[in-house]
C-alpha positions in Angstrom: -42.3 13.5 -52.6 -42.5 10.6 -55.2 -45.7 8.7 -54.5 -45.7 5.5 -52.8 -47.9 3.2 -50.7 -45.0 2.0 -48.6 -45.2 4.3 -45.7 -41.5 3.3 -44.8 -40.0 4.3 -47.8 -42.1 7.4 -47.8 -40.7 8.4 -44.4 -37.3 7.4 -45.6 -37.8 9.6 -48.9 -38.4 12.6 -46.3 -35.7 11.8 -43.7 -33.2 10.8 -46.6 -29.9 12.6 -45.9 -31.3 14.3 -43.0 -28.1 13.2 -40.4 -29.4 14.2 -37.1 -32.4 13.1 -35.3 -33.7 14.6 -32.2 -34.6 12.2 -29.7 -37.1 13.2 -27.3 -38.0 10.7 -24.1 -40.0 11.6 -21.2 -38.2 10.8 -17.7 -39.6 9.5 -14.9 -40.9 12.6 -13.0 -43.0 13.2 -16.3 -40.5 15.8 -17.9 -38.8 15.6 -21.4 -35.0 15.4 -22.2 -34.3 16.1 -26.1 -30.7 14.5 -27.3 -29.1 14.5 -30.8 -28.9 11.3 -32.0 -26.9 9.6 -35.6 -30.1 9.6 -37.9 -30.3 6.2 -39.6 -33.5 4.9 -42.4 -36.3 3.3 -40.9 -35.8 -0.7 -41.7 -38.4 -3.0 -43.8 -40.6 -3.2 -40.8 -41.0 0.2 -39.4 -38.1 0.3 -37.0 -35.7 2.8 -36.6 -32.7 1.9 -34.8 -30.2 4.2 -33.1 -26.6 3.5 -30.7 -26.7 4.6 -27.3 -24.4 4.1 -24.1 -26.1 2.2 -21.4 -25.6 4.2 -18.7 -27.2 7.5 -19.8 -30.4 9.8 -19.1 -32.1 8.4 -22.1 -31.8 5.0 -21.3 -33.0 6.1 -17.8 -36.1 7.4 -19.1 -36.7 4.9 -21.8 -36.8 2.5 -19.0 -39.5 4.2 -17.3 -41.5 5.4 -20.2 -41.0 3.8 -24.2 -42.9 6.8 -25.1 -40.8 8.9 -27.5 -40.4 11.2 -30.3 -37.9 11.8 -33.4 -37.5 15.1 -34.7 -36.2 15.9 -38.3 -35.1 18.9 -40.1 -33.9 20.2 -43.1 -34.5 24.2 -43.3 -33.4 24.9 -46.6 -35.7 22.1 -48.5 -38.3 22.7 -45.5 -38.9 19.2 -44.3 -39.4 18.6 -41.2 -40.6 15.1 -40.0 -42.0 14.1 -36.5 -41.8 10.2 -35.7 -43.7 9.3 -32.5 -42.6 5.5 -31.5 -42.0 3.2 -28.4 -38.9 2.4 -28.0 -37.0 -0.4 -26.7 -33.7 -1.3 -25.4 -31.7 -4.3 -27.5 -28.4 -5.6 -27.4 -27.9 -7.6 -30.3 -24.8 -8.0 -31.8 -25.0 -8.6 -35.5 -27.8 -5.5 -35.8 -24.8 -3.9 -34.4 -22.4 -5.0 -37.1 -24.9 -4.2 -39.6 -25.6 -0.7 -38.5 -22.3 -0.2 -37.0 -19.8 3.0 -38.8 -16.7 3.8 -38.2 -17.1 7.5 -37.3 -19.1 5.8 -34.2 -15.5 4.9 -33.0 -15.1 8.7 -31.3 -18.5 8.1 -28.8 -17.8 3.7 -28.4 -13.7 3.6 -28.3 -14.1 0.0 -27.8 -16.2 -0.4 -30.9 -18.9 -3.1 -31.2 -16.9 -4.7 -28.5 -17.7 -1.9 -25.9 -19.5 -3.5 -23.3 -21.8 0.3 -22.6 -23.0 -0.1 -26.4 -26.7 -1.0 -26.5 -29.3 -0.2 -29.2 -32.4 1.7 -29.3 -35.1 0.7 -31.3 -37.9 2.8 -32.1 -40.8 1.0 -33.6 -43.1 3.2 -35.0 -46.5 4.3 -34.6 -47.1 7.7 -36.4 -45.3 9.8 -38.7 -46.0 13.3 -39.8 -44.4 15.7 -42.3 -44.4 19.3 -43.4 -46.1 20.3 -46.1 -45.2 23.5 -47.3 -47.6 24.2 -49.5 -51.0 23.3 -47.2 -48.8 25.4 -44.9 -49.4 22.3 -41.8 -48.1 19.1 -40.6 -49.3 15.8 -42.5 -50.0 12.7 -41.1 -47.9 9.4 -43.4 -50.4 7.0 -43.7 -50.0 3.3 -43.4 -48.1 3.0 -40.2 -49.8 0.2 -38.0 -50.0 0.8 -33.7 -48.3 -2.0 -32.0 -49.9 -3.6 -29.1 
């Protein structure tokens, strides 16, 4: 990994072509539910945004705990990247448009327009990364809590 202080391009170096994201939330009763989520790049300030239908367990849960984890792998280039965040539920329109691509069409027939589309944003508090060669997980350094 090129060296950088930027901690988001750092995580983005790692999850960089990496199209699936496991998104863990924890529901109500305390349990977790895991769901494969379109990986996007974390944005300029340490957000990582993914689409969701309203009406589904994860949005259940999110609403009853922020609390959640990303999961990355690669096998063959061993990375593997754990994001732990709180998320939060957003509908917003032209974040929409911006993130919006057209293979999203098969899960939101209705497009941006689909009245069940909201957005999940995961604002990050700790990453941590693989490291092959140390043989353990490595915390990325320069994330900052949020309140």
């Amino acid at each position: 990994m090129a060296q950088t202080n930027d901690p988001v391009a750092q995580l983005n170096q790692l999850i960089g072509g990496i199209e699936v994201a496991m998104l863990t939330t924890i529901r109500a009763d305390g349990t977790l539910h895991s769901c494969p989520m379109a990986a996007q790049p974390a944005d300029a300030s340490g957000a990582i945004w993914f689409f969701s239908g309203n009406h589904t367990e994860k949005v259940d849960a999110i609403k009853a705990d922020q609390h959640v984890n990303l999961a990355y792998a690669d096998p063959p280039s061993q990375r593997y990247v754990s994001v732990t965040g709180n998320c939060e539920l957003v509908r917003d329109h032209n974040r929409a448009k911006e993130l919006w691509d057209p293979s999203y069409k098969a899960w939101y027939p209705k497009g941006l327009d689909d009245p069940n589309l909201i957005l999940l944003r995961v604002l990050i508090l700790e990453a941590e990364y693989w490291d092959a060669s140390q043989g353990r997980m490595l915390r990325l350094t320069g994330f900052v809590p949020q309140p």
